[in-house]
LODO-61879 format. One record per residue (C-alpha): chain; x, y, z. Coordinates in nm, 4 decimals. Each point is the difference from the previous one (the first is absolute). Example, Ala and Ser with C-alpha at 12.3 -4.5 7.8 and 13.67 -1.06 7.14 Angstrom:
// LODO-61879
REC   unit          x          y          z
REC      A     1.2300    -0.4500     0.7800
REC      A     0.1370     0.3440    -0.0660
// end
This chain:
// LODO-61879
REC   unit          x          y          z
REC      A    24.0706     6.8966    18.5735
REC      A     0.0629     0.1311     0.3536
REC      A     0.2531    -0.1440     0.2223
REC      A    -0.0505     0.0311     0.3730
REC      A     0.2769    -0.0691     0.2818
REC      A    -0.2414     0.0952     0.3137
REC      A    -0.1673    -0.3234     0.0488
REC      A     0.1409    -0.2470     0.2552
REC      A     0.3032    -0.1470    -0.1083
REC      A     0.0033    -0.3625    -0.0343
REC      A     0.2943    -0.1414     0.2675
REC      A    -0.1230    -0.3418     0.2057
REC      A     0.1157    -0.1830    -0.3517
REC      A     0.3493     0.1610    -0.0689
REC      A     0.2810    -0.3013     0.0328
REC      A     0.2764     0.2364     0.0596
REC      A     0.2921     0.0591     0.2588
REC      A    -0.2075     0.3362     0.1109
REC      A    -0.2837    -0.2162     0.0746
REC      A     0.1117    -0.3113     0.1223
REC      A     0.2234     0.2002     0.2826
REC      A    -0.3155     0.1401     0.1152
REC      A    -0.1568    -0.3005     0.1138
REC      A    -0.3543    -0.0773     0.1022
REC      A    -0.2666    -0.1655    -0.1989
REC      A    -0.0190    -0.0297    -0.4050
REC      A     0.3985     0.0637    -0.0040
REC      A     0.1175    -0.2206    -0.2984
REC      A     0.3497    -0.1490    -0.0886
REC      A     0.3384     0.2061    -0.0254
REC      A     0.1293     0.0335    -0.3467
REC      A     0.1401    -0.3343    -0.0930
REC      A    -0.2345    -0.1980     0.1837
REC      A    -0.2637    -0.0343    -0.3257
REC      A    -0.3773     0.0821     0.0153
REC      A    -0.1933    -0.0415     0.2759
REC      A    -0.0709    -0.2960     0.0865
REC      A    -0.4002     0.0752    -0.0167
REC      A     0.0153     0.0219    -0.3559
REC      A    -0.0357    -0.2506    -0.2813
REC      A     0.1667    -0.0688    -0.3159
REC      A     0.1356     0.2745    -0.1442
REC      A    -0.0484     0.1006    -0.3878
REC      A     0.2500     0.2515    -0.1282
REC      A    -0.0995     0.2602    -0.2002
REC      A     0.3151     0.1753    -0.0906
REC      A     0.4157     0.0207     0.1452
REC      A     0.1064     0.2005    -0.3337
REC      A     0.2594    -0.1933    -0.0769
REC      A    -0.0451    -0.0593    -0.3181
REC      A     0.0593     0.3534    -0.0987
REC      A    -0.3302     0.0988    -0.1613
REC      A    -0.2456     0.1630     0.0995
REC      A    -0.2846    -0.2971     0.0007
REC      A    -0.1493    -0.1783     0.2499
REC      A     0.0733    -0.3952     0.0538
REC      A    -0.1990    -0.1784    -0.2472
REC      A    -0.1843    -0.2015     0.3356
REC      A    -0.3618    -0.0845     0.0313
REC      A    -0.1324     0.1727    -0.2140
REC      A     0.1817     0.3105     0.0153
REC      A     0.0872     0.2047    -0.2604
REC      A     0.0966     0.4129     0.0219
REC      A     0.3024     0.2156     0.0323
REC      A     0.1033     0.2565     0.2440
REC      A    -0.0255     0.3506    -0.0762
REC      A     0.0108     0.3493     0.1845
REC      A    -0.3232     0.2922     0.0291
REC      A     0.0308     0.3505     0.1682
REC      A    -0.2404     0.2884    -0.0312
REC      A    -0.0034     0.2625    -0.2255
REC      A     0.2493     0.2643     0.1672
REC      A     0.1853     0.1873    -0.1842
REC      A     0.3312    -0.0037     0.0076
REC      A    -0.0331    -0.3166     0.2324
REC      A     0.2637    -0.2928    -0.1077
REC      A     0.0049    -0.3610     0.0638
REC      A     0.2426    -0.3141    -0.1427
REC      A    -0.0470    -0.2107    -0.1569
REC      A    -0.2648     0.0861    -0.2493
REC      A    -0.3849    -0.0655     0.0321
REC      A     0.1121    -0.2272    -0.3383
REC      A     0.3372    -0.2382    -0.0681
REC      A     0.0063    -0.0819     0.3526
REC      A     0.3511    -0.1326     0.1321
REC      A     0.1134    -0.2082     0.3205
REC      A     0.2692     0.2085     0.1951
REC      A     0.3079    -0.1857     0.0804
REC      A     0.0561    -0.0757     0.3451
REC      A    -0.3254    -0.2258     0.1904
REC      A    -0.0402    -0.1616     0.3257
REC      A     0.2476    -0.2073     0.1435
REC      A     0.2791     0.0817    -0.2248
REC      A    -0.2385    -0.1089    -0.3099
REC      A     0.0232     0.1458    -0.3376
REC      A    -0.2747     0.2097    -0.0723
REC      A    -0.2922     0.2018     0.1686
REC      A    -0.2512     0.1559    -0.1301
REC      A     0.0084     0.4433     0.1390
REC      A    -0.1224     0.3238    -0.0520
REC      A     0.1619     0.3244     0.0843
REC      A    -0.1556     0.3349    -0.0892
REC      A    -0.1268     0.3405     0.1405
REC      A    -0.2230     0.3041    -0.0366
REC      A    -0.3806    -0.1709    -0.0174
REC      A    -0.2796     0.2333     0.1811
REC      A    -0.2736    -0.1414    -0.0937
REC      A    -0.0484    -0.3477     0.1290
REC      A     0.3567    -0.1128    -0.0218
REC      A     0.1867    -0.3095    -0.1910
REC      A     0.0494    -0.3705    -0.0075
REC      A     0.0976    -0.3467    -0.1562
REC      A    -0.1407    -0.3671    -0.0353
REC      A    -0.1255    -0.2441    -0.2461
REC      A    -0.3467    -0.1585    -0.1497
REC      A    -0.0395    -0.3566     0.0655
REC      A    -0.2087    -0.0766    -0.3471
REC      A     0.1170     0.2085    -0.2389
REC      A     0.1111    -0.1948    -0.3058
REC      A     0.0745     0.3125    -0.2354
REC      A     0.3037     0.1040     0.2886
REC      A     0.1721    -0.2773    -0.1074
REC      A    -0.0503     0.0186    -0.3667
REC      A    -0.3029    -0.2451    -0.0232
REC      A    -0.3438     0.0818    -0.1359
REC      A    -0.3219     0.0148     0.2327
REC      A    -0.1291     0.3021     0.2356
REC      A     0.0943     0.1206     0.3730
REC      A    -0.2705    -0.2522     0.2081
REC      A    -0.0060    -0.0938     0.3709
REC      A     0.1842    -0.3133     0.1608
REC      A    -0.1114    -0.2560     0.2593
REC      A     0.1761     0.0703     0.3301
REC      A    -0.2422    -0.2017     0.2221
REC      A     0.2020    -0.2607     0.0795
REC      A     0.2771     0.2095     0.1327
REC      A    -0.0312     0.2104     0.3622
REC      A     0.3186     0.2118    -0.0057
REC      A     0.1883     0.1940    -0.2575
REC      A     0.3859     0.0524     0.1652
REC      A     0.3129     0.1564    -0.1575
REC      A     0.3570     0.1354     0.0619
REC      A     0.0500     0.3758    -0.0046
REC      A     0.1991     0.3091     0.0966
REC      A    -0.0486     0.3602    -0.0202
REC      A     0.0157     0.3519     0.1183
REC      A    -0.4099     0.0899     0.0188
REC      A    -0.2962    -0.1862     0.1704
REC      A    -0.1916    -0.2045    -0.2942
REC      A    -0.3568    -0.1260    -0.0546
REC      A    -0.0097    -0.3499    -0.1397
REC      A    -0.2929    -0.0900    -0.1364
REC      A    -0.2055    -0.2621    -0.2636
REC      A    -0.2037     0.1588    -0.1918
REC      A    -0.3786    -0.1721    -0.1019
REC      A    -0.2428     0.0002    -0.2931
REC      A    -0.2298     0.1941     0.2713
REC      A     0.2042     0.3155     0.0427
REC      A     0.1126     0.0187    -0.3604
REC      A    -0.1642     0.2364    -0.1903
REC      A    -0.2404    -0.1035    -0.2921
REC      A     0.2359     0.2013    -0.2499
REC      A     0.2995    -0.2181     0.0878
REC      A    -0.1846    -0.3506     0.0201
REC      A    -0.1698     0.0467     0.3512
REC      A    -0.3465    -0.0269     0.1137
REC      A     0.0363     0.3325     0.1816
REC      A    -0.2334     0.2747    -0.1005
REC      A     0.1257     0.3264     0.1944
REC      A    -0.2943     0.2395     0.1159
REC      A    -0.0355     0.3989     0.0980
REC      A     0.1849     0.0100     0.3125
REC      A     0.3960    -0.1479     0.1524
REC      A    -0.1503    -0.2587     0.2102
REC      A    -0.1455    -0.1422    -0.2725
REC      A     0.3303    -0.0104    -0.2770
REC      A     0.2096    -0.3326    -0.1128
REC      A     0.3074    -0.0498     0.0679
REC      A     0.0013    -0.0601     0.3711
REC      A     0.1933    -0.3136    -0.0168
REC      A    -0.0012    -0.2439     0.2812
REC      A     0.3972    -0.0061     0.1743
REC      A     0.2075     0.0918     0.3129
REC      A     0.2878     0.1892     0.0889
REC      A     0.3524    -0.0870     0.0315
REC      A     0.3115     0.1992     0.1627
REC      A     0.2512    -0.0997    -0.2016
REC      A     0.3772     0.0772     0.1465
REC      A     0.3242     0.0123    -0.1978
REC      A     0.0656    -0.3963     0.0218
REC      A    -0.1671    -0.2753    -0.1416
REC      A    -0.3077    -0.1555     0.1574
REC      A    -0.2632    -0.2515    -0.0079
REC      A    -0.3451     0.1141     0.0107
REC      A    -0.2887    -0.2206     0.0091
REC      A    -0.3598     0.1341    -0.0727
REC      A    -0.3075    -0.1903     0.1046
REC      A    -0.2847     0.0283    -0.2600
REC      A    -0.2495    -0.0016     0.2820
REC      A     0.1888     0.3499     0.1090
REC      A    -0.0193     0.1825    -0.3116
REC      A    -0.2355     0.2594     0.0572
REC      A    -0.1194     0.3241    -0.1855
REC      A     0.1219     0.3618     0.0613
REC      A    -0.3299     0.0594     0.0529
REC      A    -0.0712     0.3272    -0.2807
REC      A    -0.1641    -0.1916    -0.2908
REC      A    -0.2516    -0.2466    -0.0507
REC      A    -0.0479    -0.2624     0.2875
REC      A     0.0804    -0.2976    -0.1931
REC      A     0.0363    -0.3315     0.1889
REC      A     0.3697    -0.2125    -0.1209
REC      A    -0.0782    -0.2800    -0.2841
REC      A     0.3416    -0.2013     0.0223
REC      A    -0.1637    -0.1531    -0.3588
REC      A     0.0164     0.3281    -0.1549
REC      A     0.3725     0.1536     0.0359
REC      A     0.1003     0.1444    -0.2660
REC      A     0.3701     0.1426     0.1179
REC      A     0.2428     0.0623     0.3105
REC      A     0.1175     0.3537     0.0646
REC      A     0.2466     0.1811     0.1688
REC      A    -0.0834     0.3466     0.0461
REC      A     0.2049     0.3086     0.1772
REC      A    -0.2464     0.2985     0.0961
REC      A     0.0463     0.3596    -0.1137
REC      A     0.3065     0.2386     0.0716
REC      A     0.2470    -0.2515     0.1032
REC      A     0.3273    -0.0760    -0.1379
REC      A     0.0314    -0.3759    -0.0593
REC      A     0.2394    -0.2862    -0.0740
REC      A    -0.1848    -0.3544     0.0250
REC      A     0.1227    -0.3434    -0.1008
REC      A    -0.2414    -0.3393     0.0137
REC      A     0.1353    -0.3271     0.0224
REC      A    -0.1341    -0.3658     0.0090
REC      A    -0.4053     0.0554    -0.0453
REC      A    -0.1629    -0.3020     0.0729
REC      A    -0.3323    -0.1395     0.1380
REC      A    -0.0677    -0.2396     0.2681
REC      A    -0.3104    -0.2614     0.0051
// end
């Protein structure tokens, strides 16, 4: 997996203070005001405040959050890639959130998120598959942190074949898996809304072309390049229609 924080950084959608004093076109509500008012119904996918580390048993849904990081050594990240646990102190004076702190990754850097079909997460029997996000058009959340992130849902079609993809990686980097489809967000040191248009999610752009199937997502990611040190909490992950 590479993680790339070059690309441009995905701001027009952003319902926050920073934005909303900027004015102009595409600004959406101050915090408080609820989504924007573009959006449908929305269809939580997980507040943490239950405690655990699984999903909300919604539509379909079934997974748990979890952690990844290269291979560094001596690099360190909490909590665990396994035993995942919500970190007291969300969003609005809630309960729980769900973040990551660590250091010392070279390679390609570090990150968090969840499957969205993944029965064995959550102790049930059946394998890692995709899950139907066609009828939604924007994935938005709650977050804070120290570090720029790249959000992004990752498909059947940029999966490789070894870990239940259809991607076959060839001889050279412009044709390896892994190049997930997402934007980046600056995150700041207070809690935010960010909203994330699927028809916005693009590619890095250093693997495999591979157009967006919202039928075939198989997970949303959080992921922190390589050499920073980070400290990033989610909140409230939803999807709109």
């Amino acid at each position: 997996m590479r993680i790339h924080l070059t690309e441009i950084v995905l701001a027009a959608t952003v319902t926050a203070a920073a934005a909303c004093s900027a004015g102009g076109p595409g600004d959406g509500p101050g915090p408080g005001d609820g989504p924007d008012a573009t959006l449908g119904a929305e269809d939580l996918i997980d507040d943490l405040e239950d405690g655990d580390d699984a999903i909300t048993e919604a539509g379909g849904r079934l997974g748990g959050w979890y952690t990844f990081h290269d291979d560094t050594a001596g690099g360190t990240q909490t909590p665990p890639g396994t035993g995942f646990v919500p970190t007291a102190g969300g969003a609005g004076g809630s309960a729980y959130a769900a973040q990551t702190t660590g250091e010392g990754f070279t390679e390609w850097g570090a990150g968090m998120g969840f499957d969205l079909n993944n029965p064995t997460a959550v102790g049930q029997t059946g394998e890692r598959g995709p899950y139907d996000t066609s009828r939604y058009v924007t994935l938005a959340f709650t977050a804070r942190g120290n570090v720029p992130i790249r959000v992004a849902l990752e498909t059947v079609g940029v999966t490789p074949a070894e870990r239940g993809g259809t991607c076959v990686p060839g001889m050279t980097d412009d044709e390896a898996c892994e190049d997930l489809h997402g934007a980046v967000v600056m995150l700041t040191s207070e809690w935010k809304e960010y909203q994330l248009p699927f028809d916005q999610l693009r590619q890095a752009g250093w693997g495999q072309a591979v157009e967006f199937d919202p039928k075939q997502v198989t997970s949303v990611l959080f992921m922190i390049a390589q050499g920073l040190e980070f400290d990033v909490a989610i909140d409230d992950v939803r999807f709109y229609e």
